[in-house]
NUTOR-703760 format. One line per field, with one value per residue (C-alpha): residue number from 1; z, y, x. Coordinates in Angstrom, 2 decimals. Layout:
// NUTOR-703760
i: (NUM | ...)
w: (Z | ...)
v: (Y | ...)
u: (X | ...)
***
This chain:
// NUTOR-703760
i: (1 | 2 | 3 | 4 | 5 | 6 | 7 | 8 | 9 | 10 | 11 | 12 | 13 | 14 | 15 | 16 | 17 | 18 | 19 | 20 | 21 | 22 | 23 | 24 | 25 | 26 | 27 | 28 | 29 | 30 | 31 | 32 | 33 | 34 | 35 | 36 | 37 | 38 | 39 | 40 | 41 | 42 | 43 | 44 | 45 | 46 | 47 | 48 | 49 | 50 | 51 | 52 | 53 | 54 | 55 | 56 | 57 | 58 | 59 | 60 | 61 | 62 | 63 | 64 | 65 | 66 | 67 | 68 | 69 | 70 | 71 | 72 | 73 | 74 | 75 | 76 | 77 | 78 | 79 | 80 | 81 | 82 | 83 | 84 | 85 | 86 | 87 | 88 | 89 | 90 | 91 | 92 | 93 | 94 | 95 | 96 | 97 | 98 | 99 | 100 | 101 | 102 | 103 | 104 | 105 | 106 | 107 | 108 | 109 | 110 | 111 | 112 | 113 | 114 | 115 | 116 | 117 | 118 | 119 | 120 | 121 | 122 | 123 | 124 | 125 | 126 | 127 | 128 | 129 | 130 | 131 | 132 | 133 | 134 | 135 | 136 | 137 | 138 | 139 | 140 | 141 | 142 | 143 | 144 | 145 | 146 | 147 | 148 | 149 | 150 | 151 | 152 | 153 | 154 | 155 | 156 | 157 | 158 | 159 | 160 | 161 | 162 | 163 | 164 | 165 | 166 | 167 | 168 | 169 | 170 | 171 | 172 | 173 | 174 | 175 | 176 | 177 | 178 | 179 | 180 | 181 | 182 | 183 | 184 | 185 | 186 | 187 | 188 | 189 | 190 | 191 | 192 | 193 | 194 | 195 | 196 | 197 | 198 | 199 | 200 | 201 | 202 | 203 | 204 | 205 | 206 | 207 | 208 | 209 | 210 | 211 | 212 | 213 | 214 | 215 | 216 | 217 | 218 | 219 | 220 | 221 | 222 | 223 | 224 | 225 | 226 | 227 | 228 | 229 | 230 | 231 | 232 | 233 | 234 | 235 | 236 | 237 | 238 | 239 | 240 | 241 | 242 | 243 | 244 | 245 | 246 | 247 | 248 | 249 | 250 | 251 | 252 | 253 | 254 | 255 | 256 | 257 | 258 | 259 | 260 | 261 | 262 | 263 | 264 | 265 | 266 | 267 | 268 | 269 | 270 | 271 | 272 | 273 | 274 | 275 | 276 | 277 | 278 | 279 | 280 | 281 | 282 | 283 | 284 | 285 | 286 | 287 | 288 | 289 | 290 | 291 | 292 | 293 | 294 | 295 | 296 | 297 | 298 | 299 | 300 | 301 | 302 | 303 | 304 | 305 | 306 | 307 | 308 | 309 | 310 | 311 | 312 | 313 | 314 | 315 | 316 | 317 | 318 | 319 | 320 | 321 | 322 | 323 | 324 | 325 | 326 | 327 | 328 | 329 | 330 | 331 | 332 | 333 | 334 | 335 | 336 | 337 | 338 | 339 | 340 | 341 | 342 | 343 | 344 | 345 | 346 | 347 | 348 | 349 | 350 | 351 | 352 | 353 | 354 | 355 | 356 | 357 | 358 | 359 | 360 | 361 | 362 | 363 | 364 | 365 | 366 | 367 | 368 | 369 | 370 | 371 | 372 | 373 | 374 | 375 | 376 | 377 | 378 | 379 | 380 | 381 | 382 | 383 | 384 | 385 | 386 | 387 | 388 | 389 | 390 | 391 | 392 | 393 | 394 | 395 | 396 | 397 | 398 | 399 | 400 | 401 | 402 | 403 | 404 | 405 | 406 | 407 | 408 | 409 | 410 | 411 | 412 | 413 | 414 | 415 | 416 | 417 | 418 | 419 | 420 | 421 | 422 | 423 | 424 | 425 | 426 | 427 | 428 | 429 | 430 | 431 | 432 | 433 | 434 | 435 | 436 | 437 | 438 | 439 | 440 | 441 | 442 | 443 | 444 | 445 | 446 | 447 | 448 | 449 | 450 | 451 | 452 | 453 | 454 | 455 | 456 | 457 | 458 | 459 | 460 | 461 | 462 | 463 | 464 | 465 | 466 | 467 | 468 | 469 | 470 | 471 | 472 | 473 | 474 | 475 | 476 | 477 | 478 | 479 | 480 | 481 | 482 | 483 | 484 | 485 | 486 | 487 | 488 | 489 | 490 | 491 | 492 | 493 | 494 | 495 | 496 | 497 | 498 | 499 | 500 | 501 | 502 | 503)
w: (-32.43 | -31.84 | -33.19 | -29.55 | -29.82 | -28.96 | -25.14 | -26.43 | -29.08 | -26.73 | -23.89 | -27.31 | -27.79 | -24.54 | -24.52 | -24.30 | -27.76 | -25.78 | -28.11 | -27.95 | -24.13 | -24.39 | -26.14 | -23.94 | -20.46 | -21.83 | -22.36 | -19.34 | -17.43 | -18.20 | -18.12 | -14.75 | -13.47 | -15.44 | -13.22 | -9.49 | -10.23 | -10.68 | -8.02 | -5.29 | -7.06 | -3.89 | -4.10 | -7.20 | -6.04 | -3.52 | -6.12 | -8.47 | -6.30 | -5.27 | -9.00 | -9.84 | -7.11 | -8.35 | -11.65 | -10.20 | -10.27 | -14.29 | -14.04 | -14.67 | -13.72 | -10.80 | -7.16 | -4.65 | -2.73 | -2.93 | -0.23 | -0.64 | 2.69 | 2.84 | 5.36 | 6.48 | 9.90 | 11.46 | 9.60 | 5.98 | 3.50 | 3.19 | 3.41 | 0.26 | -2.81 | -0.90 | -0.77 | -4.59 | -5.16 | -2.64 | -3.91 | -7.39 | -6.90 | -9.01 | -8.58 | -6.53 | -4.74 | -0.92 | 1.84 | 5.25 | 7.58 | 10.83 | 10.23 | 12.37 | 11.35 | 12.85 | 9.88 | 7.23 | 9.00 | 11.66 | 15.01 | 16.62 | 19.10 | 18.91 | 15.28 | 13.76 | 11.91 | 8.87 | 8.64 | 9.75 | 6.03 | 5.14 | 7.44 | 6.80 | 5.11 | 2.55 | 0.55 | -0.66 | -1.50 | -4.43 | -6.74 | -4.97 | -3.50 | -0.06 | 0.84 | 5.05 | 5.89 | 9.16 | 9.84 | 13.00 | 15.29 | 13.30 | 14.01 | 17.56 | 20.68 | 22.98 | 21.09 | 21.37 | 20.10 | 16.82 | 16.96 | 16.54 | 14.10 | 11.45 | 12.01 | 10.42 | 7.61 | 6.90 | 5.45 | 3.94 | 2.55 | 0.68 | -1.33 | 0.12 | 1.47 | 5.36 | 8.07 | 11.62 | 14.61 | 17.70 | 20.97 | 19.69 | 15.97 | 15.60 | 12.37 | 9.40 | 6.71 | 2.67 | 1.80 | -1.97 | -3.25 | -2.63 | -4.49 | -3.78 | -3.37 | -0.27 | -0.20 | 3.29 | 5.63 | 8.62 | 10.46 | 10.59 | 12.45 | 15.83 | 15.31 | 16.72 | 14.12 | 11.35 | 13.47 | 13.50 | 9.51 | 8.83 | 11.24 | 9.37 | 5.43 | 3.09 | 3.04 | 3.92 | 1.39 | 1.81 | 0.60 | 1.88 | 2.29 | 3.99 | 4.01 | 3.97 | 6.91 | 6.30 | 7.95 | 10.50 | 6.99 | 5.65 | 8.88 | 9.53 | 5.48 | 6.66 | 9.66 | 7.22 | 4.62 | 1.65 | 1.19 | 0.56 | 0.00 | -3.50 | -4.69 | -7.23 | -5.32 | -7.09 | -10.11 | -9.34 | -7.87 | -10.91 | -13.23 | -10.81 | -11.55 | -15.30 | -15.10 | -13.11 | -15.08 | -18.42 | -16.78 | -15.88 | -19.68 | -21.40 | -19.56 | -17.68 | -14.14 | -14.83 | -18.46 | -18.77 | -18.37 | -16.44 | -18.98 | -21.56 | -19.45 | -20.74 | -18.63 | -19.32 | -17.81 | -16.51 | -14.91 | -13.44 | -12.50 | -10.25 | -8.77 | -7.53 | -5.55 | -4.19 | -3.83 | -1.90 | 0.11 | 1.59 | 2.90 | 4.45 | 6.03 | 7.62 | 8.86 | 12.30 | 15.18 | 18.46 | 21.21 | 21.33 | 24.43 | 25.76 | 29.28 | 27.01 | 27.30 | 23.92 | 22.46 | 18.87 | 19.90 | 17.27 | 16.56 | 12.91 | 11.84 | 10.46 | 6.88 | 4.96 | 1.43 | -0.80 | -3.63 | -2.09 | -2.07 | -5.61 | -7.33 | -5.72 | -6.96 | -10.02 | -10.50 | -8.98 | -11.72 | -14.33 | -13.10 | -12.73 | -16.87 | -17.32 | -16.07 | -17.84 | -21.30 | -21.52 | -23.06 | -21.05 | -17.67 | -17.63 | -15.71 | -14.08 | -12.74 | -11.42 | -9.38 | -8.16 | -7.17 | -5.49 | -3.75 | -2.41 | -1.23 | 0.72 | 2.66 | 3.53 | 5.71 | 9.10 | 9.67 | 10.71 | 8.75 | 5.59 | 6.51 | 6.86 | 3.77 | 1.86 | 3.50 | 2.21 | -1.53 | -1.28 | -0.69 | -3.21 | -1.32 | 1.51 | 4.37 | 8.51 | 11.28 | 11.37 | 7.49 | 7.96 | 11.25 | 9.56 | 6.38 | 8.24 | 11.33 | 13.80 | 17.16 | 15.72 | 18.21 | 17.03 | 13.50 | 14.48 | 15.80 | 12.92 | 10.43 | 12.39 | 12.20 | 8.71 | 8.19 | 10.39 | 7.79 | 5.20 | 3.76 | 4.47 | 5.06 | 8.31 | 8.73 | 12.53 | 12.73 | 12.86 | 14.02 | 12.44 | 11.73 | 7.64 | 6.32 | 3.07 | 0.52 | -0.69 | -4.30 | -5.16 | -4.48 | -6.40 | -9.35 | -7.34 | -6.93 | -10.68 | -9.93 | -6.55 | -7.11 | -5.33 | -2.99 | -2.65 | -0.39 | 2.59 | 2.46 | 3.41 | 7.09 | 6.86 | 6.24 | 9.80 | 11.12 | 10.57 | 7.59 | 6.51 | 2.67 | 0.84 | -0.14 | -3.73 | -6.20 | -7.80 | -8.05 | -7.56 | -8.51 | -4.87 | -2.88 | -0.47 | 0.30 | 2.35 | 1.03 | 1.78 | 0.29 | -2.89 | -4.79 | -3.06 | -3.98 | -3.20 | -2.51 | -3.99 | -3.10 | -0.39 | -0.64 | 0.53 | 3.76 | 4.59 | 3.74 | 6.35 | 8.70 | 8.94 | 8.79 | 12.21 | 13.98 | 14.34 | 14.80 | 18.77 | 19.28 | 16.71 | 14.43 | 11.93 | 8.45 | 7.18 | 3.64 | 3.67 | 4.17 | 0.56 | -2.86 | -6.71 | -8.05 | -9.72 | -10.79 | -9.30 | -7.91 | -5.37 | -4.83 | -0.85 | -0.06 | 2.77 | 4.26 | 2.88 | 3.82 | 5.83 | 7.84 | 8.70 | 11.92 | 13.51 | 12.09)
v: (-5.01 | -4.66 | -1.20 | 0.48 | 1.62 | 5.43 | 5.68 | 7.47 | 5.17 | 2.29 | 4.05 | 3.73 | -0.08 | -0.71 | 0.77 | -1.30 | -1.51 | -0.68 | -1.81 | -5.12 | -4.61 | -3.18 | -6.06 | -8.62 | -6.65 | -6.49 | -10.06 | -11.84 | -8.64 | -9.78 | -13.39 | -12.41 | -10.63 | -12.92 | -15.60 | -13.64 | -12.10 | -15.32 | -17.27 | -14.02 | -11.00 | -8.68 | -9.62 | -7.90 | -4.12 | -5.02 | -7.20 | -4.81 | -1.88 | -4.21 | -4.61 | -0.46 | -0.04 | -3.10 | -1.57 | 1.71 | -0.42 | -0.16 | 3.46 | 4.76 | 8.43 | 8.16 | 8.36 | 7.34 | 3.92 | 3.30 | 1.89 | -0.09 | -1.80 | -3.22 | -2.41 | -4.18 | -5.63 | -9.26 | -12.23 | -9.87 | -11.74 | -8.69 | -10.74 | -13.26 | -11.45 | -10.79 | -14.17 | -15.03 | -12.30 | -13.64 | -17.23 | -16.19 | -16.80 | -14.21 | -12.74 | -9.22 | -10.35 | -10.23 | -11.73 | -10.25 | -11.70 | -10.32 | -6.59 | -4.20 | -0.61 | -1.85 | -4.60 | -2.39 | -1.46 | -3.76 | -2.57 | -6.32 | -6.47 | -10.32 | -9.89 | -9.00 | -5.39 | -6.70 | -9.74 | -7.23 | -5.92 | -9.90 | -9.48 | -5.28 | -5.72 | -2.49 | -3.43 | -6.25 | -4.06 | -2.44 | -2.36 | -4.83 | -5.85 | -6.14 | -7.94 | -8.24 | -10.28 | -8.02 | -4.83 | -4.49 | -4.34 | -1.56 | 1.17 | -0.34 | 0.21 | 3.14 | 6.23 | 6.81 | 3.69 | 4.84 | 8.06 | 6.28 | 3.58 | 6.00 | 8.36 | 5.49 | 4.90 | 8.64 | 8.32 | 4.64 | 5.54 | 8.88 | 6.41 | 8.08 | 5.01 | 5.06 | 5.85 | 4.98 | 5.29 | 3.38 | 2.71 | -0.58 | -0.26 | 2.71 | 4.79 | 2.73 | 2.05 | 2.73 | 6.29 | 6.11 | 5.90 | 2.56 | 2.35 | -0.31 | -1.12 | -2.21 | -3.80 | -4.79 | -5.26 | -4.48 | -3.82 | -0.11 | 2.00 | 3.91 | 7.95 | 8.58 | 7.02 | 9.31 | 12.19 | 10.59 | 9.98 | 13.62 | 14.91 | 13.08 | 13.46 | 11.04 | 8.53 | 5.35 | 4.66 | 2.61 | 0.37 | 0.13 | -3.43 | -2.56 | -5.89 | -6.63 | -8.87 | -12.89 | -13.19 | -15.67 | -17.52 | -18.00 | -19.08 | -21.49 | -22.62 | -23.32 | -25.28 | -27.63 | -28.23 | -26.69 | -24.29 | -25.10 | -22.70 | -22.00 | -24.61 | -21.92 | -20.37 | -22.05 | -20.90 | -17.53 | -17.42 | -18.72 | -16.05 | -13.49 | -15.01 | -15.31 | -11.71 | -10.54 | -12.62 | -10.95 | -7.53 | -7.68 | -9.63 | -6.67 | -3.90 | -4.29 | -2.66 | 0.92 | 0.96 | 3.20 | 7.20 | 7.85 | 10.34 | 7.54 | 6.96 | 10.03 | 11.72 | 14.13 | 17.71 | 16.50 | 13.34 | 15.19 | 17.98 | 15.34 | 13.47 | 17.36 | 17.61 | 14.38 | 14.66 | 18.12 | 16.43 | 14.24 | 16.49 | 18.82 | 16.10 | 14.40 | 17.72 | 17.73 | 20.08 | 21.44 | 22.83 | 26.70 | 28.86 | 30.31 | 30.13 | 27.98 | 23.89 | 23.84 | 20.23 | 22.21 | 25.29 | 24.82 | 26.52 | 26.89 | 23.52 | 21.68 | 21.24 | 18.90 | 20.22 | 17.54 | 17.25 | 13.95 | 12.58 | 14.05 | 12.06 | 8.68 | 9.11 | 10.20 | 6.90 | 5.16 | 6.02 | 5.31 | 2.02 | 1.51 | 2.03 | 0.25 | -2.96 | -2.79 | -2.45 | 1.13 | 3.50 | 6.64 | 6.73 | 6.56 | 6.98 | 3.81 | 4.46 | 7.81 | 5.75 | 3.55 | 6.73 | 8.30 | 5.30 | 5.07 | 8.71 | 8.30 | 5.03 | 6.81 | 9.55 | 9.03 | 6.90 | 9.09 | 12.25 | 9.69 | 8.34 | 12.20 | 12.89 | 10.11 | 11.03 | 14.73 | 13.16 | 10.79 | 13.67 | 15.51 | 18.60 | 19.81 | 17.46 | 17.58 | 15.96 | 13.82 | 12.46 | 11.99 | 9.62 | 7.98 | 7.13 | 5.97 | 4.46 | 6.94 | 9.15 | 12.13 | 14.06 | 12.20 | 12.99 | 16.80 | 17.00 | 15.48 | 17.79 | 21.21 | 19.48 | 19.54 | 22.93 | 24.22 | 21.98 | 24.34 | 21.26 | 22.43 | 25.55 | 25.46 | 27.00 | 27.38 | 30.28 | 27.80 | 23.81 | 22.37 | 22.96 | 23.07 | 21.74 | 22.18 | 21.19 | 23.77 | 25.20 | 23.87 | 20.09 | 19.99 | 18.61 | 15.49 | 14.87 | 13.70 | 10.82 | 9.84 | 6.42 | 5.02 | 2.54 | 4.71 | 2.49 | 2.40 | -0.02 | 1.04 | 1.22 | -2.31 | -3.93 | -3.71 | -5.56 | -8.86 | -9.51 | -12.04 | -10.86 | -13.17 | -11.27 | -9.72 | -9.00 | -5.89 | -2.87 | -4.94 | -2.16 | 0.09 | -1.82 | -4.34 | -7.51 | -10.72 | -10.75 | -13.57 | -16.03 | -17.62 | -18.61 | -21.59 | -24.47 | -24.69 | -27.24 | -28.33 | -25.56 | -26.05 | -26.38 | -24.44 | -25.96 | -26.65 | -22.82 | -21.47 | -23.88 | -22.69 | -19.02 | -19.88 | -21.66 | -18.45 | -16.46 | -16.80 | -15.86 | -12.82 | -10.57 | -11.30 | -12.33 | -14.95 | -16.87 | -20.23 | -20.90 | -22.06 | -21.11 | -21.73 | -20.15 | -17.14 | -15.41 | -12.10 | -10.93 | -14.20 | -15.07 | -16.52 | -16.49 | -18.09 | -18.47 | -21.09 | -23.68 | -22.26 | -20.31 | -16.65 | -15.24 | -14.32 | -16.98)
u: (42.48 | 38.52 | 37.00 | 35.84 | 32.56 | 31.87 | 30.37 | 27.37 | 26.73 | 27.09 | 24.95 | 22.49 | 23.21 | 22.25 | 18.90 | 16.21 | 13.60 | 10.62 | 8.20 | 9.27 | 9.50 | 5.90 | 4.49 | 6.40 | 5.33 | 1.92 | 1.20 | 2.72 | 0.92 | -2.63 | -1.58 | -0.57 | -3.62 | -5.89 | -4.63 | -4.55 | -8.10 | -9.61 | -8.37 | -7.47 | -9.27 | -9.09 | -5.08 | -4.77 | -4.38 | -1.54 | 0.35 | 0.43 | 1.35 | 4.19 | 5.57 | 5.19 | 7.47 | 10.21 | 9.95 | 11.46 | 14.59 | 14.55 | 14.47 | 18.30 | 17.55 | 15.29 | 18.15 | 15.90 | 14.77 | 11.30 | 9.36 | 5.69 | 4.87 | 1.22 | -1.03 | -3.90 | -5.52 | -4.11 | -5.03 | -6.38 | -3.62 | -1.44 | 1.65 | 0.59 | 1.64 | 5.47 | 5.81 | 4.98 | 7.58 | 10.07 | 9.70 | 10.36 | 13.78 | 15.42 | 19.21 | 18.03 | 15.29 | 16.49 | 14.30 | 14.39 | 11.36 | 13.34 | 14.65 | 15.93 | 17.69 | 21.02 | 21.11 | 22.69 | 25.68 | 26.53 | 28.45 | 28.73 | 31.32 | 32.40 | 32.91 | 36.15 | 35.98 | 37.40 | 34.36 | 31.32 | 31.35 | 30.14 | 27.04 | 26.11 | 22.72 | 23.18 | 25.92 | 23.51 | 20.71 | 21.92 | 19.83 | 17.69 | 14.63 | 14.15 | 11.34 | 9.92 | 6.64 | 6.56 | 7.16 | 5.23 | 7.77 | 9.64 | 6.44 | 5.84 | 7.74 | 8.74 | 8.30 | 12.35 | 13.28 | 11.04 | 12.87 | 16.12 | 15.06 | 13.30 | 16.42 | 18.62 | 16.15 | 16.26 | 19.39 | 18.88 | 16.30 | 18.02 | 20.00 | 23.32 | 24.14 | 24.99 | 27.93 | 27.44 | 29.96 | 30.30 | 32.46 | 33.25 | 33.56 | 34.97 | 33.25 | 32.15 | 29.95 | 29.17 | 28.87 | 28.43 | 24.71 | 22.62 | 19.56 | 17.09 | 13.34 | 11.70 | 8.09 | 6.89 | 3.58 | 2.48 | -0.79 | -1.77 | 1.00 | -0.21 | -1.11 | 2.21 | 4.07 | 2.87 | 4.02 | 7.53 | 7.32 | 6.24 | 9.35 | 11.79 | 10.05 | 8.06 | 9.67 | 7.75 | 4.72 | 2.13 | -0.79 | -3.95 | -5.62 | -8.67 | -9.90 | -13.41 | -13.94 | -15.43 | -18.93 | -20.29 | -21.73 | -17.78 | -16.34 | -19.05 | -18.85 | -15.09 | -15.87 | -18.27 | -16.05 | -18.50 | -15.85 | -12.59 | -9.55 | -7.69 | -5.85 | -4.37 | -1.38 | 1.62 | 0.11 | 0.00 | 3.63 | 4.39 | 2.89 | 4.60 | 8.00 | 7.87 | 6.22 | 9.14 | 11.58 | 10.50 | 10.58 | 14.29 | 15.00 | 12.82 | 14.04 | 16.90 | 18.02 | 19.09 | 18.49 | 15.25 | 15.09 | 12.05 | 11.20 | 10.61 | 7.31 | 5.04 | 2.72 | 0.43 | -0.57 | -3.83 | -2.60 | 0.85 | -1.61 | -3.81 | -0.77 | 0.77 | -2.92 | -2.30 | 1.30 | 0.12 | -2.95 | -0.45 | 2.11 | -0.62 | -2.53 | 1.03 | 1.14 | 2.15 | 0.26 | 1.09 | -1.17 | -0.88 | -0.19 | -3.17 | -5.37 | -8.39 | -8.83 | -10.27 | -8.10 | -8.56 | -6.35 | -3.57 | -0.27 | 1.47 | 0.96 | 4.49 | 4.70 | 7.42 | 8.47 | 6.91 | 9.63 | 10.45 | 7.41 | 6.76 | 9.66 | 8.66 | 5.58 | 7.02 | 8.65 | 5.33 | 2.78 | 6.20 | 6.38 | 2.85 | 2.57 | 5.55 | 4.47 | 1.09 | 3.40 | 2.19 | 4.44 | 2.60 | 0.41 | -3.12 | -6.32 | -5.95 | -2.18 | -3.67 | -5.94 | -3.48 | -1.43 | -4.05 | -4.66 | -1.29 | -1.35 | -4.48 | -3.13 | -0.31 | -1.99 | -2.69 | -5.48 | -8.41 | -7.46 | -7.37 | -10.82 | -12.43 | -10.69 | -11.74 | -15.51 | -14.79 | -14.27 | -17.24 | -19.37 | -18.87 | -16.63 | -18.81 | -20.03 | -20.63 | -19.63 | -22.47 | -22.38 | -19.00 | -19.25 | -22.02 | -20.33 | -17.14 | -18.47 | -16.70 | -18.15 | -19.42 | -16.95 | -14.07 | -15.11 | -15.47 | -12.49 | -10.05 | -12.42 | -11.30 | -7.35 | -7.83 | -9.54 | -6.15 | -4.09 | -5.36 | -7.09 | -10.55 | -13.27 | -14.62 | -18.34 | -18.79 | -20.94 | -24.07 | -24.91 | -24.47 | -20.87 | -19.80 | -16.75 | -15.89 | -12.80 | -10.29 | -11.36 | -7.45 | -8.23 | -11.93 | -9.79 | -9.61 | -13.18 | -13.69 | -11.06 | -13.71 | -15.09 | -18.40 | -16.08 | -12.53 | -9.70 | -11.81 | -15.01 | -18.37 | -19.44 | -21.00 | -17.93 | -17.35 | -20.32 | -20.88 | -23.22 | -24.80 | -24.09 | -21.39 | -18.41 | -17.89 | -14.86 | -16.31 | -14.19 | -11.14 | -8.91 | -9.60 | -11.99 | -11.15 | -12.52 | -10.88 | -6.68 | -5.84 | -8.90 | -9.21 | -12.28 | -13.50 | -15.48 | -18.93 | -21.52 | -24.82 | -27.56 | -29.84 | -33.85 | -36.17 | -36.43 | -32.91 | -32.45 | -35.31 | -34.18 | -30.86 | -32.46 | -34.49 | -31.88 | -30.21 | -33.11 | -33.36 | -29.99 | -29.54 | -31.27 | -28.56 | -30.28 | -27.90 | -27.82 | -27.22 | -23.22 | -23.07 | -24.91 | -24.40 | -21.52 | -22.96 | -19.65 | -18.74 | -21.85 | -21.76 | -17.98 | -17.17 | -13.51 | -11.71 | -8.44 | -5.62 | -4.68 | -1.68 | -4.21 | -2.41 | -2.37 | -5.20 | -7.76)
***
C-alpha cells in the first residue's frame, strides 16, 4: 500500500520553485516585449497590463475576479493584444466577442431547466479568462438598463458566484465562489457610467490607450503605398502564447501566496495614495438644497470604502512583478499601477488630476485648460469638484482662482513623468510631426500600427514641392510622407492590414 503523504507536506510538494519560475518568466518576458516593442511599441503598455491581471489567476490567496478592459477611441488598436491572447489557444482562455450580464446564468424559456446549466457562462469561468473585443454596448444604453447590468456584475464580480430568479425558471444558479479574470475594450464610457461604477464599488479597472492620433502625412503615406503595415503580428501572438504557456507550466493556477510577491513600504505607501485618489475622485456629488443656481453647490460627496479596490491592486502590482520574473515589485510596476488608477477615474477629473501632477501640485484654471486642451470654464468647474472631493485646496479669495494638491498626495508627485497616460495637447491636432515610440511604458501613440516600411528619401525639390502644394490650402507644415528610418526618434505607424473600425 502507497505511503500517503502528509497534506501539509504535499501542499509543500506542490509549490512552485520560484527561482526556476523566475528565470523561466524572465526570459520568455523580454523575448516577449523585445518582439511587440519593435514591431507595435505603443502596444506594449496594454499587453502587459493584460498579462498582470491573468497572472492574478496564479495567486492561491487572492478571492476576487479581476477586471482589465482597455480603453481607447474607435479605430486606436485597443482590441490587438486580446486577440494574441485569445488566439493563444490555451485550456482557460474563454472568448466572448458578444456579452451580455444575462450570459452567466441563463433564464431562457424554450430551454429545458435541466440543459440551461450547459449554456450558463459562469460555471466556465473558473479560474479562467474571459476575454470580449467589445464592451461598448455593456456602458451604453438607457441609464436603467446600466443600472441592472452592473447590478449583476456586482456580484460576479465578488467571486461569490451568482443566483438569479425568474417567472420562468424558477431560482437558480452557482452560489459557491467563481474566480476568474476578465480583460476587455471599449471606447471611453459616458460620465454617467462612472457614477454607476462608484454606486455599486470598484470593481471595473481599466487601461488607458490614449492613442496618439496618425497625421494627414501617415494617412496619405498609406494611400501611396511607401508605408506598409507590420508584417510581424503572428510573431508576436506567438511570443504571447509561449509566454503564457510557460507562465501556467512555471507557476501554476492557484499555486502562489500573494505574499511570496514582496513589496515594500514605499511602494505599498504610493499604491494606498493612488488606491485613495481613486475612490475620492469616483466620488459621486449631488446638488445641495438652497435658493442659489451656482452648478458648484455640492452636498456630502459619496465615498466607496476602498479595500476592494486596494486588494485588486494588490494582486495587480503582484502580478505585474511576477510576469517580469521578479520576486518583489518595483518602480516600474508602481507606474503601471498608477497608471491603471488614473484611467479608471472619470474622464475629466482624471485629465485635471493628471494636469494637477504635471504641475508640480498647484495650478489654475487656465494652465490646466491649456495643458489639456479643455474650456477654461469646464476646467474650473471639475477643479472646484475636486477641491469638494477633498482632493484639492481651493484659493478663491482672488482671480485668478488657486488650486492646489492635498499635502497627503505630494508623495505622488515624485512618481510624475514628463508625458503621464494622457498625451500632450498637440496630439489632438493634426501635425505634421511623424509619430514616436519614446516613453513606451505610459505614453500613447497609434495602437494598432506596426513599424512600417519606408521608401527611398526624397530630394530637395520633391520635398518643397510637396511642402507648397499644401501651402494654399493650410498652414499645416508637413514632412514629406516618408523619410529614412532613423530608429525611435522617426518611427511612422499605420494600420494593418485588417484595417479596424473607424479607418
Amino acid at each position: 500500500m502507497p505511503h500517503e503523504i502528509a497534506p501539509t507536506l504535499q501542499a509543500a510538494l506542490e509549490q512552485p520553485c520560484l527561482t526556476i519560475a523566475h528565470s523561466s518568466l524572465k526570459r520568455v518576458y523580454e523575448d516577449m516585449r523585445e518582439a511587440v516593442r519593435c514591431s507595435f511599441p505603443a502596444l506594449w503598455p496594454q499587453l502587459h497590463a493584460y498579462l498582470a491581471a491573468t497572472a492574478s489567476l496564479c495567486l492561491s490567496d487572492f478571492p476576487l475576479p479581476v477586471t482589465m478592459i482597455a480603453m481607447g477611441p474607435s479605430g486606436s488598436g485597443k482590441t490587438e493584444p486580446l486577440t494574441w491572447i485569445m488566439r493563444s489557444g490555451l485550456v482557460g482562455i474563454v472568448r466572448c466577442d458578444s456579452f451580455t450580464p444575462k450570459a452567466f446564468v441563463s433564464h431562457a424559456s424554450n430551454v429545458k431547466k435541466e440543459q440551461l446549466e450547459k449554456i450558463d457562462l459562469l460555471p466556465k469561468l473558473r479560474d479562467a479568462c474571459l476575454c470580449t473585443k467589445e464592451l461598448a454596448p455593456l456602458f451604453s444604453g438607457r441609464e436603467d438598463d446600466i443600472r441592472v447590468a452592473f447590478a449583476q456584475l456586482t456580484s460576479v464580480l465578488d467571486g461569490e458566484g451568482l443566483v438569479t430568479s425568474s417567472g420562468t425558471q424558477g431560482t437558480r444558479g452557482y452560489s459557491d465562489p467563481i474566480n476568474f479574470v476578465w480583460l476587455g475594450a471599449t471606447t471611453p464610457p459616458r460620465p454617467k457610467v462612472f457614477g454607476l461604477m462608484a454606486a455599486l464599488g470598484t470593481r471595473l479597472f481599466f487601461i488607458s490607450t490614449d492613442s496618439k492620433r496618425p497625421s494627414a502625412r501617415d494617412y496619405a503615406a498609406l494611400i501611396r503605398g511607401t508605408k506598409k503595415p507590420s508584417v510581424n503580428r503572428e510573431e508576436c501572438a506567438d511570443k504571447v502564447r509561449v509566454f503564457l504557456e510557460t507562465l501556467f507550466e512555471s507557476v501554476p493556477r492557484r499555486s502562489l501566496s500573494i505574499h511570496k510577491i514582496g513589496v515594500s513600504e514605499e511602494i505599498a505607501s504610493s499604491i494606498g495614495l493612488y488606491c485613495e485618489a481613486l475612490t475620492l475622485l469616483r466620488g459621486g456629488l449631488s446638488l445641495s438644497d438652497g435658493n442659489t443656481t451656482d452648478d458648484d453647490r455640492h452636498g456630502a460627496p459619496a465615498i466607496e470604502h476602498g479595500w476592494r479596490a486596494a486588494q485588486v491592486l494588490q494582486a495587480l502590482i503582484a502580478g505585474s512583478a511576477l510576469i517580469r520574473g521578479a520576486s518583489a515589485a518595483e518602480l516600474e510596476d508602481l507606474q503601471f499601477v498608477g497608471h491603471v488608477c488614473l484611467s479608471s477615474m472619470p474622464e475629466y477629473r482624471r485629465l485635471v488630476f493628471e494636469a494637477m501632477l504635471e504641475a508640480g501640485g498647484q495650478t489654475t484654471a487656465l494652465e490646466v485648460a491649456r495643458l489639456k486642451g479643455m474650456a477654461k470654464k469646464t476646467a474650473l468647474h471639475h477643479l472646484k469638484e475636486l477641491a469638494v472631493l477633498a482632493v484639492l485646496d481651493a484659493d478663491t479669495d482672488g482671480e485668478p482662482y488657486k488650486f492646489t494638491l492635498k499635502k497627503d498626495f505630494h508623495p505622488l508627485l515624485t512618481h510624475t513623468r514628463a508625458n503621464r497616460v494622457t498625451p500632450p495637447p498637440e496630439h489632438n491636432r493634426i501635425s505634421g510631426n511623424t509619430l514616436t515610440a519614446q516613453n513606451d511604458l505610459l505614453a500613447g501613440v497609434t495602437q494598432n500600427d506596426g513599424v512600417c516600411e519606408t521608401s527611398p528619401s526624397w530630394d530637395g525639390d520633391a520635398v518643397q514641392r510637396y511642402k507648397d502644394s499644401f501651402s494654399r490650402t493650410s498652414q499645416l507644415s508637413f514632412s514629406p510622407p516618408s523619410l529614412p528610418h532613423q530608429g525611435d526618434e522617426d518611427e511612422g505607424y499605420v494600420p494593418g492590414p485588417d484595417l479596424p473600425e473607424g479607418f
